[in-house]
N, C-alpha and C positions, 0 to 999 in steps of 0.2 A: 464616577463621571461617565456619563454615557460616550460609546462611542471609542473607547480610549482602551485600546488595547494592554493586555495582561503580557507579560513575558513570561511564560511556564515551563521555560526550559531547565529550570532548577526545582519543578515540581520533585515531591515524593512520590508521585503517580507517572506509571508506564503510560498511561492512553492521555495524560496531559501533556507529557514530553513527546510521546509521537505527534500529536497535534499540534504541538509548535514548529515540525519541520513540516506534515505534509495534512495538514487542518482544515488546508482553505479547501473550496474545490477546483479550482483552475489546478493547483498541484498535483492532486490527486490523478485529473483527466488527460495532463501531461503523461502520466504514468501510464496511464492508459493508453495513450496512444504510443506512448512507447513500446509499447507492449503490443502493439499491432504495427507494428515495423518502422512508424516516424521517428527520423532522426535530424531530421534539418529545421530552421526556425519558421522559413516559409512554409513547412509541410502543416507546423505544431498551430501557425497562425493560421491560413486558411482551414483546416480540418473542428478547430474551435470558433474559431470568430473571434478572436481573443486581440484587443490592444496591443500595436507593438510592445510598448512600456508595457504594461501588464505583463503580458508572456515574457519580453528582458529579463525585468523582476526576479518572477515565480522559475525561470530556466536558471539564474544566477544564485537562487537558492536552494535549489535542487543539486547544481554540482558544491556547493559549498557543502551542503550537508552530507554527502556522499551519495544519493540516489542515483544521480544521472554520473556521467563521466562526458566533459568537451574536449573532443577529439580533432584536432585542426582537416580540415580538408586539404587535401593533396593539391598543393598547386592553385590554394587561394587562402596567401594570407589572415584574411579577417573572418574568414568563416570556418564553423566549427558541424559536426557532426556531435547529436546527444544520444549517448546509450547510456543503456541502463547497466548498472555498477551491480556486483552481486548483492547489496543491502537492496538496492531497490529491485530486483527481482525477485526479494523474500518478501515485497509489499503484494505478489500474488495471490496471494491468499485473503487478505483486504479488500483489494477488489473484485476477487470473488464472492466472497461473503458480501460486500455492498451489491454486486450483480443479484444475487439469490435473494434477498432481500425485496430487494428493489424492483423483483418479477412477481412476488408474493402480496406486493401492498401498493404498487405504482403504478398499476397499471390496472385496464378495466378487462374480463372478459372480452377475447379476441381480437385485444388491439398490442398483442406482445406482434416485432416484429423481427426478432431474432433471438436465436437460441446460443449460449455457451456452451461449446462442446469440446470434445476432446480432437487433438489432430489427425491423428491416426485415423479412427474408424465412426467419427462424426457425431458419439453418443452423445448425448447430453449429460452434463455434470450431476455425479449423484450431490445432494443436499450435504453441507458440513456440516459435523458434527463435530461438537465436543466432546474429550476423554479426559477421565484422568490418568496420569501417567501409571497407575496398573491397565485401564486399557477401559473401564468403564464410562458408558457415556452417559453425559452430565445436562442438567436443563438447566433453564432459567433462574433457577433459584437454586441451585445444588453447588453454586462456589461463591468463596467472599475472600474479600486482603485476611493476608496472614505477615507478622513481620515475621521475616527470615529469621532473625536471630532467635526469635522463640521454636524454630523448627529443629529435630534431626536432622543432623548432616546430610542423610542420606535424602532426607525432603525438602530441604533448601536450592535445591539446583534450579534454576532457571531452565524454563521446558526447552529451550535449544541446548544447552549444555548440556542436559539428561537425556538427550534424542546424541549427540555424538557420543556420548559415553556406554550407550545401550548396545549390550552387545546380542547378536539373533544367530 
């Protein structure tokens, strides 16, 4: 039926279950600006243009999921401060990799109007890449699903699991 939304939070897929918490993109650009220091509703609202309902919403599904964290403001009842919870500051790298992207294909010769850099010394981000957990880097066509259970233990780990368990 057109129009009529899938619920994929019980997918067998990683990038269809992250897409059911933060899929849309109003969610994502909340993220975003959290990430550049908004933390109050009016900031989240004027900075997007975004519908009060709307932004409601998409802010109430954010702390349900665990992205954001509503932090009551000191000395006003009804109002809340949103930051971002340690899950959703490991959504850094998503919106980098959409930023890179998105400077690569969205834009014409000399109409970029700002650069992602680092904080410190202002460089611009080098390009991500992907590895595989020996350290090889991998293209577009160099990985595919594997089910875990058909793997060695030792290659079953979920690439965060195997990043705290590595020791240097």
């Amino acid at each position: 039926m057109k129009g009529k939304r899938v619920d994929l939070g019980h997918a067998d897929c990683s990038i269809a279950r992250a897409l059911q918490i933060i899929g849309d993109w109003w969610s994502l650009l909340i993220v975003r600006e959290a990430f550049g220091g908004k933390d109050r509703f009016s900031e989240f609202q004027k900075t997007l243009g975004l519908a009060r309902n709307i932004l409601s919403t998409r802010l109430k599904k954010l702390v349900e999921e665990g992205i954001l964290e509503a932090v009551q403001i000191e000395g006003a009842s009804n109002r809340s401060r949103y930051v971002l919870t340690s899950k959703g500051e490991q959504l850094y790298i998503v919106l980098i990799a959409l930023w890179q992207w998105g400077e690569q294909h969205c834009f014409k010769p000399g109409e970029l109007k700002y650069a992602m850099v680092d904080r410190d010394k202002l460089l611009s981000l080098a390009a991500l890449d992907l590895r595989a957990q020996d350290g090889r880097i991998l293209g577009p066509r160099d990985f595919r699903t594997a089910a875990r259970a058909e793997l060695p233990a030792s290659k079953a780990k979920p690439p965060a699991e195997a990043k705290r368990t590595r020791t240097t």
